[in-house]
N, C-alpha and C positions, 0 to 999 in steps of 0.2 A: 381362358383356361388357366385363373391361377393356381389349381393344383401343380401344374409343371413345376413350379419352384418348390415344390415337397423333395425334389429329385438333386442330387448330386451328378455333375456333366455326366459321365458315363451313361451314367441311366439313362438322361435325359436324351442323348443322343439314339440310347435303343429305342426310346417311346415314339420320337419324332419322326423315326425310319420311315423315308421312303416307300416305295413298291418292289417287289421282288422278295427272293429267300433270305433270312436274315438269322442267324447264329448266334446268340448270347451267352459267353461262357460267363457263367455266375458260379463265382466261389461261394465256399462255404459264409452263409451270413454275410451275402454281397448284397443281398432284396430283389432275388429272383422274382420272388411273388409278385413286388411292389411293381418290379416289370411290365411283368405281365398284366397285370391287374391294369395298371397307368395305360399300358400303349390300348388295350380295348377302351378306356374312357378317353382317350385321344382320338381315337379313328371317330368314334360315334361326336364326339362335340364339337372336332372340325371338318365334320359334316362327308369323309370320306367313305362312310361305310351306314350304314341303318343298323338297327341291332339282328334282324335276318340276316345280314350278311358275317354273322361270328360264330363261327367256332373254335373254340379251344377246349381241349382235350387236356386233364393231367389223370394221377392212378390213383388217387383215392376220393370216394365221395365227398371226405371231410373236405379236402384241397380244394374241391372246385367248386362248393358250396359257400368256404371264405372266399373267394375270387371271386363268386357274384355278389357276395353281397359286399365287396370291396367296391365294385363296379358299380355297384348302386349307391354309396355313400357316396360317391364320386360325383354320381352324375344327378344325384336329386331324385330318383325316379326306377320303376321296375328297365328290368333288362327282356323288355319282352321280345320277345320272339327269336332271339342269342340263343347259341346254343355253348354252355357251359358243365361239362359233363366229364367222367370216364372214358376211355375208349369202349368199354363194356355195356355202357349206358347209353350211346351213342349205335352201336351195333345193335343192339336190342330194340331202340326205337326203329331201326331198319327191318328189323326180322317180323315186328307185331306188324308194321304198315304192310308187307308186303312177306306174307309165311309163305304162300304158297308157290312163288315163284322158286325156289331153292325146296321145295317139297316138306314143308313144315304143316303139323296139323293148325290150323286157325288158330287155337289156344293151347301152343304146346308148351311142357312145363320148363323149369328149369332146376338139374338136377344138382342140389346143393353136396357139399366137401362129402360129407355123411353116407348118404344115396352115391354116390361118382365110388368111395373104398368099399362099400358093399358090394357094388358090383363088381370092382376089381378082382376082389377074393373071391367072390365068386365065381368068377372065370377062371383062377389061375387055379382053385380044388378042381374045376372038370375040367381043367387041360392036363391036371396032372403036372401042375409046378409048382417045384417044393419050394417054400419063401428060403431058402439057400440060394439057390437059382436063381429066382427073382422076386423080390421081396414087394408084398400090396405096396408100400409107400415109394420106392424104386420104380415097380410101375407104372400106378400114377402119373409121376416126374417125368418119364419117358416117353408115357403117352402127351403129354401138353406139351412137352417140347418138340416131340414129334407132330404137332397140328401148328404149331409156332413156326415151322420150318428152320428148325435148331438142330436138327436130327437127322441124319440120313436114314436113308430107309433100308438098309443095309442088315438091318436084325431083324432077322428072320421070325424069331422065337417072339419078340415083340411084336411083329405084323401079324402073326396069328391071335395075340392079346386084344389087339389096338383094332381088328377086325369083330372080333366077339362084341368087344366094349360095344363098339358102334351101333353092332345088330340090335345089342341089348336097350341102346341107349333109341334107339329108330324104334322098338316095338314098344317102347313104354311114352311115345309121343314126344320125346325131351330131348334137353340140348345140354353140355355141361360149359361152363364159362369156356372154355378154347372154343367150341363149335361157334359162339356169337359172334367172334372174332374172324375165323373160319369162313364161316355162311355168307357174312358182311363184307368179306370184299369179293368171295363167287359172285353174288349178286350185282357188286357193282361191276366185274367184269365182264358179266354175261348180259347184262340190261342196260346197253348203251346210253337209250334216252334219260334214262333214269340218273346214268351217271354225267350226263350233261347237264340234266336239270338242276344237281344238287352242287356241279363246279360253277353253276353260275348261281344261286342262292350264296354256296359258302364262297365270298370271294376272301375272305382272309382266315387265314388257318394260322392258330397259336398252338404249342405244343410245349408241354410244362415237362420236365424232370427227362426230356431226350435221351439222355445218355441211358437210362433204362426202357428204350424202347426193342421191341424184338422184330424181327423180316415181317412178320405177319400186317404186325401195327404200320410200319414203313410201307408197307404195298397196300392199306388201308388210304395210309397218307397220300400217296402217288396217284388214285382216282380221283382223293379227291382234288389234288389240285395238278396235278400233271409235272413235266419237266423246271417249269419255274413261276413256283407259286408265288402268291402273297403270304408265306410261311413266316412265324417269327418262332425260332425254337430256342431254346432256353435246358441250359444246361450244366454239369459239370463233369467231366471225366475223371478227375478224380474221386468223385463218389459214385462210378460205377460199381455196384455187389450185387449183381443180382445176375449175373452167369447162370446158375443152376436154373432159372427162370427162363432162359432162353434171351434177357436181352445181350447186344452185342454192341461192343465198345467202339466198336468201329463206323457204326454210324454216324456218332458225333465227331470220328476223327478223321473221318473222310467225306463232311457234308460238302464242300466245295466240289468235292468230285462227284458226288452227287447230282447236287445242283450247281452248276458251273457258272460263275460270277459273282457269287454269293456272297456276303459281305459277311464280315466276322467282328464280335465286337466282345470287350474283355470285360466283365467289372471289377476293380480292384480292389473297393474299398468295403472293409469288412463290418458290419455294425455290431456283432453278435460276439465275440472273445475278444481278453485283452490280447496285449502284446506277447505275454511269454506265454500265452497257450498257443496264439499263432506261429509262433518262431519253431517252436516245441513240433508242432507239427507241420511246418513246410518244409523243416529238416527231414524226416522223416519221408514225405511223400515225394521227397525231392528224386530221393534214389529209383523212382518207378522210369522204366523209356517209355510204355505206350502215355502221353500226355501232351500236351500244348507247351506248357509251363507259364506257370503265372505267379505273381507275388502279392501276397495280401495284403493291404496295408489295415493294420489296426484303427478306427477312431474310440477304443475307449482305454487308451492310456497303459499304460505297462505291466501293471496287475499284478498279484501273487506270484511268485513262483510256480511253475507247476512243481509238484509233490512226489515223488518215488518212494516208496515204500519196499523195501525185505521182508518177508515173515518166513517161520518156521511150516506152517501147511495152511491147509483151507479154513480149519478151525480158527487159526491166530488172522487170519486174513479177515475172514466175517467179525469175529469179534473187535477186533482194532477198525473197522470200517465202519460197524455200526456206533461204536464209541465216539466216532469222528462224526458223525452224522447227529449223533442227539448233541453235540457239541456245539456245531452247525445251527442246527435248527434252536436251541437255547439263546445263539444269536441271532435269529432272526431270518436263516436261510432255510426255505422250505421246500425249496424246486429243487429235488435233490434225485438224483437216477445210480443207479448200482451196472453195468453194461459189463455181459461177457459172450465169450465166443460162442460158448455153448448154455444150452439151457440145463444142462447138469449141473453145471456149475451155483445156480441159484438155490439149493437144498440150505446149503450152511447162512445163509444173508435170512433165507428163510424163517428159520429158526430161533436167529439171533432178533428179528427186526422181532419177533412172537413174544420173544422172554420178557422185550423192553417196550411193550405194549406200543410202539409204532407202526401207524398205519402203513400200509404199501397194496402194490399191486403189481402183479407178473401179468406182463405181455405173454400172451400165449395161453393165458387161463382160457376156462371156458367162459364163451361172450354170450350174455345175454341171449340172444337169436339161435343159439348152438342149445342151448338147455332144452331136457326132453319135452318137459311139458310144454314149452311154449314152441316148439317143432310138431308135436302132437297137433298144437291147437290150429299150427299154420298149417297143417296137411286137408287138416277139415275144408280150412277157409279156400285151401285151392281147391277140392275136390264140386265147391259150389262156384266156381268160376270154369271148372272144368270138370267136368265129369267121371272122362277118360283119362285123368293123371294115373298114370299107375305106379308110377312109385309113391304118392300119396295116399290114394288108396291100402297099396300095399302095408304102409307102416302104422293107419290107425283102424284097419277094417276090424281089427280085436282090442282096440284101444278105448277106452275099457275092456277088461275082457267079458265077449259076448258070447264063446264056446263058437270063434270059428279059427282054431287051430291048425299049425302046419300040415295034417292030412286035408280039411276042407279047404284052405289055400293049392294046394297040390290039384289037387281036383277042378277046382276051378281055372287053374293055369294050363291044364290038360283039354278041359273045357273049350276054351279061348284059342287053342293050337287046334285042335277040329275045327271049328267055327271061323276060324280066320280073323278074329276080330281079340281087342286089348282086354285083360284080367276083369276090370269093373267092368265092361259090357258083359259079359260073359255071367259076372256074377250077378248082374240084370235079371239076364234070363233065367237064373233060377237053374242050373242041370240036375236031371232028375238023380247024378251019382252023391249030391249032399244028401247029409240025412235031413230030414225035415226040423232038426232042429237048427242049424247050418239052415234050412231055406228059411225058417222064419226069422232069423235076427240078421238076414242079408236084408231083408222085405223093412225089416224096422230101421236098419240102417240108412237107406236107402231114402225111405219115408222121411225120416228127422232129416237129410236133406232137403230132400222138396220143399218141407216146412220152413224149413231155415231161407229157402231163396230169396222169397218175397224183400226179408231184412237187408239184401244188399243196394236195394235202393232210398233205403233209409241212413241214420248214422251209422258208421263202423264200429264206435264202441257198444252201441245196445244190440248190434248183430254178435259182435263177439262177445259180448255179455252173454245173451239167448242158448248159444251157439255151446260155451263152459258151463250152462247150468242142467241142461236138455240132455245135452251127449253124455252127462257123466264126467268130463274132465275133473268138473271141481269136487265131487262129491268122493272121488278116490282118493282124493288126500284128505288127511286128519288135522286141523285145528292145535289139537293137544300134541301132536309132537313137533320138537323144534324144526325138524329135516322140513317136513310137510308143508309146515307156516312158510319156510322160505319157498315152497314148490308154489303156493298158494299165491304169496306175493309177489312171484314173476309174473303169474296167471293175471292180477293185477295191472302189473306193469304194464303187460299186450293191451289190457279193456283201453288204457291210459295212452299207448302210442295209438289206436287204431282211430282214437278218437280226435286225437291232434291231424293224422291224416284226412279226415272228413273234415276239420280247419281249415288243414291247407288243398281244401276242393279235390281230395285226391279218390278215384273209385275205389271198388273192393280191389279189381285185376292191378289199377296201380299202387296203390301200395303193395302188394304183395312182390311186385316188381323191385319198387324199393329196397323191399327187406332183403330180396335175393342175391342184392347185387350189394350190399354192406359188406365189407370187410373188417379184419382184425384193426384195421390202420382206422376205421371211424368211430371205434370203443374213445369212450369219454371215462376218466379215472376220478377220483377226488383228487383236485388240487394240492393239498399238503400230502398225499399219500408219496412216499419211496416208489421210485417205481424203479421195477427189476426189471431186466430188457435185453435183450442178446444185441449184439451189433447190426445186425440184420435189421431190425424188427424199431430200432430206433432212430431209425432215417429220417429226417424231416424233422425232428422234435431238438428240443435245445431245453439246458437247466441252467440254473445259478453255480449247481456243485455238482460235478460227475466223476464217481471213480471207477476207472477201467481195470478191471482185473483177470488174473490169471493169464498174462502177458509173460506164458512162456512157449520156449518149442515144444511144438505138437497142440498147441492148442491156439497161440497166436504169432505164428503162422501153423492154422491147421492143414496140414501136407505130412505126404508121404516122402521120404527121400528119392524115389525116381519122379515125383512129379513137374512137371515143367513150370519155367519163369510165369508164363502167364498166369497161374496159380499163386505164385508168390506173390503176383503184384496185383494183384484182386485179393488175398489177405490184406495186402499194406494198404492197400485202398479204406478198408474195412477200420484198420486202426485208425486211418486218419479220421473217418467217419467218427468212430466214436470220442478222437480229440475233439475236434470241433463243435461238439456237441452240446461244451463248457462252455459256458460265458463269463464265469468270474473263475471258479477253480475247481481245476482240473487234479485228478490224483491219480496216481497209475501204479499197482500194484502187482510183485508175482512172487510166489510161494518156490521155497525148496525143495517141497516134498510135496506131495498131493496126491489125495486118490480118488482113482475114480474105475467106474465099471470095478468095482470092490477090489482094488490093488492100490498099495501105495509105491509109488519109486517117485525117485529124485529128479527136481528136474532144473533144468537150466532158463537163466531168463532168454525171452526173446530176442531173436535178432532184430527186429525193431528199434531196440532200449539202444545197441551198441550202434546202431547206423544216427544215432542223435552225433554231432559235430560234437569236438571237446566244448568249443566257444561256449555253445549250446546252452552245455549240462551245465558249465561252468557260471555263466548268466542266468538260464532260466530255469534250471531246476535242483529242486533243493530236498537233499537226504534227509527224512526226517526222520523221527524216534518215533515207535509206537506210544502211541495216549496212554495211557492209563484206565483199564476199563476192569471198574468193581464188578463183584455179583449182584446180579438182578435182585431187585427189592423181593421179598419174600412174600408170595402170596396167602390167601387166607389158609389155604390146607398144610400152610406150613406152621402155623401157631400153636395147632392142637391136634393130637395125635385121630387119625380114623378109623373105621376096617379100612379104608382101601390102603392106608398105609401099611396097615400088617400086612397085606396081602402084595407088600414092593414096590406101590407103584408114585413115582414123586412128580415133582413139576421138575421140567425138563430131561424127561427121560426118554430113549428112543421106542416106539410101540409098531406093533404090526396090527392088522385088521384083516380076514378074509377077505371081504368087500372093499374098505375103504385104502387097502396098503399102508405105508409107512406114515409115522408120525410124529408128533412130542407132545407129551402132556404138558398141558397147561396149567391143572389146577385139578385135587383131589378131593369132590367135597361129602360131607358125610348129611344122609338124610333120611332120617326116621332108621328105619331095617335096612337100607341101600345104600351102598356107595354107590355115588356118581364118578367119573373121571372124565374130564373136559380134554379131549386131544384136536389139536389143531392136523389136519393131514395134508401130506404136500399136494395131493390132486382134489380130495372132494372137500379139505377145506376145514370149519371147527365144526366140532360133533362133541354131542354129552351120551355117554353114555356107562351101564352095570357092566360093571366088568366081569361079575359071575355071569353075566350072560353075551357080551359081546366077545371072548375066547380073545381078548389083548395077551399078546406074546412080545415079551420082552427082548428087542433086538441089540442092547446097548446101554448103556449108561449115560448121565447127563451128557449132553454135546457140548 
């Protein structure tokens, strides 16, 4: 096994572990992964384990995807029969082998983010609650924390919500990600043999990113391996952030008690920042109580200072950041991330990365798999796996539109509630209350499925080819317009993933499985692109250059004045999150003035800045001046006068859009009889468009 000497002692002691529950607190850029990844090619090569006997569990697809295939360069060869996954991916292969035992229809669906708010708001107009009250996205959060067992059950006003959801969610055949979670360990609690079979298959259990687990995942854990497992968990408490989520810090800080003998092992040494980003922030995280305490030691040398910056408001803050950033990357630094508390906060970086024609990309945009049309085309694709999806159904039964509008939906839902049986069966049968034009294009819909079925045992790209040219998908968008072309080219994109799926030997049902269970955290960006990222949402990721901004009170630390320490110290958790992030240099930024939710007041830097040591500031960080940042080179509608210029409108000015909301132009160009005006918008992105006919309202002047 000469891979062992890739490891430094610490590690090497976690990989070589014994038998019993085993706790690895991994600092930040300690080589958690490397861990993990090592000790499963340790067990299988010294013959302790077969690849049936693994599973390991972390929370994003991407994560556990680099883990096997870390595990396979390791070991020369597939990981077969391992299981390497989600906890969501893992519960789901539970619920397809065995639906019916927990009362699951054979192929029931799963109700993505989309389908789960619709029905929210749904329920809370007929209960008659006003989003004051209880607001859909408040909801939501309440409900999953509430299936998490994060929640008491103590609100009333919620168990009436969280009961409707249910009903709703039980008559349309589906499950929402908490329910796999949920169902998955009812079953293994109520099917004893079942849970014997699978503690003696999994005899070793790895568990990635701990400290973000919630009770649910824990009593997951506990069937499967009981009082004291072969457990290797892998952690760090100071990057616990994800409270709102239901996990709980306490897991990792009382796994001893837990599991009682359990052995605790530290890693010290950090790969990933220098010295004064580490010093910068273990001052910092030093002042939390709930923690272990550990100290990291740097192996890459002492590094840059970290950076502080003052500015006058948000504007001087984007501008001087991105100045620094084309400065950066001029020499050579391309890995470069923008991180703030809030996603409000990204409008002004926005703007500025637009004017200076650098690329970037916001976590949080809409992902691929979220965009309509190819939600559209996967409604279909479930509907020929399943029949009875009704919320698939529901969202393309008029997709194109075939004239069966929300009275013939009505009607057919009424249908279905006599009959006893789900919307698409109902609209099966044809009720004689549609009108006949309503029963013919249910009969053609219908049809074009049947037609369509044959193809799922052929490739998935030339089923999902067949499937965009038959149904209408592709023919509703236009060629000639730019919006279209890109609707077009995601349309594309599906032919292109579906096809790689029949590659990698997958059915129609599993890939759609697949797609179900991807997350924001498995979006893949261009590599030189800026990426904008809230603290949250940047967990697990690391750059060359990072600057954390708007690092003041009420924003970092975001609290209320009566809120409690625990609050505080799950902010400060959050800052250190986003120091550690930095591998070479770190910058940390907060404004005097800033507005936001349309007000500007004064504000104070964070208590974070003043808990750094004098020593600290005095060694590792360093007051610097703002850069020097020109005006953006002049684009072409600036050389020569247009109509659209008579008509006010320049590059870099602020624009509104009925449809599309706010924006900035980019470029005013004159052609033939028309002006054009190119606006980049912060949600749907760059648009060209007549401004005598798209009704642009002018919100502002250059930014």
């Amino acid at each position: 096994m000469r891979f062992l000497a890739d490891l430094d002692a610490e590690q090497r002691e976690a990989v070589t572990f014994g038998e019993g529950p085993l706790l690895v607190i991994a600092g930040a850029g300690s080589g958690k992964t490397r861990v993990l990844t090592y000790r499963i090619a340790y067990l299988l090569a010294a013959g302790r384990a077969e690849a049936q006997n693994i599973l390991a569990v972390t929370f994003t697809n991407k994560a556990a995807r680099e883990m096997a295939e870390r595990v396979e360069r390791l070991l020369g060869g597939p990981l077969a029969g391992g299981f390497v996954g989600t906890f969501h991916r893992f519960a789901l292969a539970l619920l397809r082998q065995y639906p019916q035992l927990v009362g699951l229809p054979p192929r029931f669906a799963i109700a993505d983010e989309d389908e789960q708010r619709r029905l929210v708001e749904q329920i809370l107009r007929e209960l008659g609650i006003p989003p004051s009250q209880l607001s859909p996205r408040a909801a939501r959060s309440a409900i999953s924390r509430w299936k998490n067992g994060s929640l008491g059950r103590e609100h009333e006003l919620l168990e009436a919500v969280v009961a409707a959801y249910q009903q709703r969610l039980a008559q349309a055949g589906a499950v929402d990600f908490d329910d796999m979670l949920v169902l998955a360990v009812r079953l293994l609690a109520e099917q004893q043999e079942l849970r014997e079979r699978l503690r003696q298959r999994f005899t070793y259990l790895l568990v990635d990113e701990f400290q973000d687990t919630n009770p649910i995942q824990m009593e997951l854990l506990w069937h499967l391996g009981g009082s004291r497992p072969n457990l290797t968990a892998v952690g760090d408490e100071d990057q616990s952030i994800y409270r709102f989520r239901g996990a709980e810090l306490e897991h990792i800080l009382r796994f001893e008690h837990t599991y009682p003998g359990a052995k605790v092992l530290t890693l010290g040494n950090n790969y990933r920042s220098t010295e004064a980003i580490l010093e910068a922030a273990g001052a910092v995280i030093a002042h939390n109580s709930q923690r272990r305490g550990k100290v990291l030691r740097a192996c890459n040398g002492g590094g840059e200072p970290v950076r502080l910056w003052s500015v006058a408001d948000e504007q001087e803050e984007a501008s001087w950041v991105v100045a620094d950033i084309r400065r950066q990357r001029a020499a050579g630094m391309t890995s470069l991330a923008v991180l703030f508390r809030l996603n409000a906060l990204s409008r002004p970086f926005e703007e500025e990365l637009v004017r200076w024609a650098i690329p970037y990309r916001v976590v949080g945009g809409v992902r691929f798999w979220d965009r309509a049309e190819v939600k559209d085309a996967l409604a279909y694709l479930r509907l020929l796996v399943n029949p009875n999806d009704q919320l698939a159904f529901l969202r393309v039964v008029n997709v194109p539109a075939r004239g069966l509008g929300a009275v013939a939906v009505e009607r057919l839902a009424q249908a279905a509630q006599v009959w006893g049986c789900s919307v698409p069966e109902a609209s099966r049968r044809l009720p004689e209350t549609l009108t006949p034009r309503a029963r013919q294009a249910l009969q053609a819909f219908w049809q074009l499925l049947e037609d369509l079925r044959p193809g799922m045992e052929g490739p998935l790209d030339r089923l999902v080819q067949e499937l965009l040219q038959r149904s209408g998908l592709l023919a509703q968008f236009s060629a000639q317009e730019e919006e279209d072309r890109g609707r077009l080219a995601n349309l594309d994109q599906l032919v292109a993933a579906a096809g790689e799926a029949t590659r990698r030997g997958l059915s129609l049902a599993g890939f759609l499985d697949e797609v179900a269970l991807l997350s924001e955290a498995d979006s893949e960006g261009a590599p030189e692109a800026v990426l904008l990222s809230t603290l949250h949402a940047a967990k697990g990721l690391e750059f060359d250059g990072v600057y954390l901004v708007g690092l003041e009170e009420g924003l970092l630390p975001l609290l209320r004045g009566d809120e409690a320490s625990a609050d505080e110290e799950e902010e400060r958790r959050l800052m250190y999150v986003g120091m550690t992030r930095a591998r070479k240099l770190l910058t940390l930024t907060w404004a005097r003035s800033r507005r936001l939710h349309g007000e500007a007041r004064s504000s104070r830097p964070s208590r974070f800045l003043a808990e750094l040591p004098l020593a600290v500031r005095q060694d590792r960080i360093r007051l610097v001046p703002p850069p020097v940042n020109p005006r953006p080179p002049a684009g072409p509608a600036e050389s020569k006068p247009s109509p659209g210029r008579e008509q006010g409108f320049r590059p870099g000015m602020r624009v509104e859009h009925a449809t599309f909301g706010r924006g900035v132009v980019l470029q005013v160009q004159a052609s033939g009889a028309q002006t054009r005006v190119v606006v980049f918008f912060d949600r749907a992105g760059k648009k060209t468009l007549i401004p005598t006919l798209a009704h642009l309202k002018v919100v502002g002047g250059k930014g």
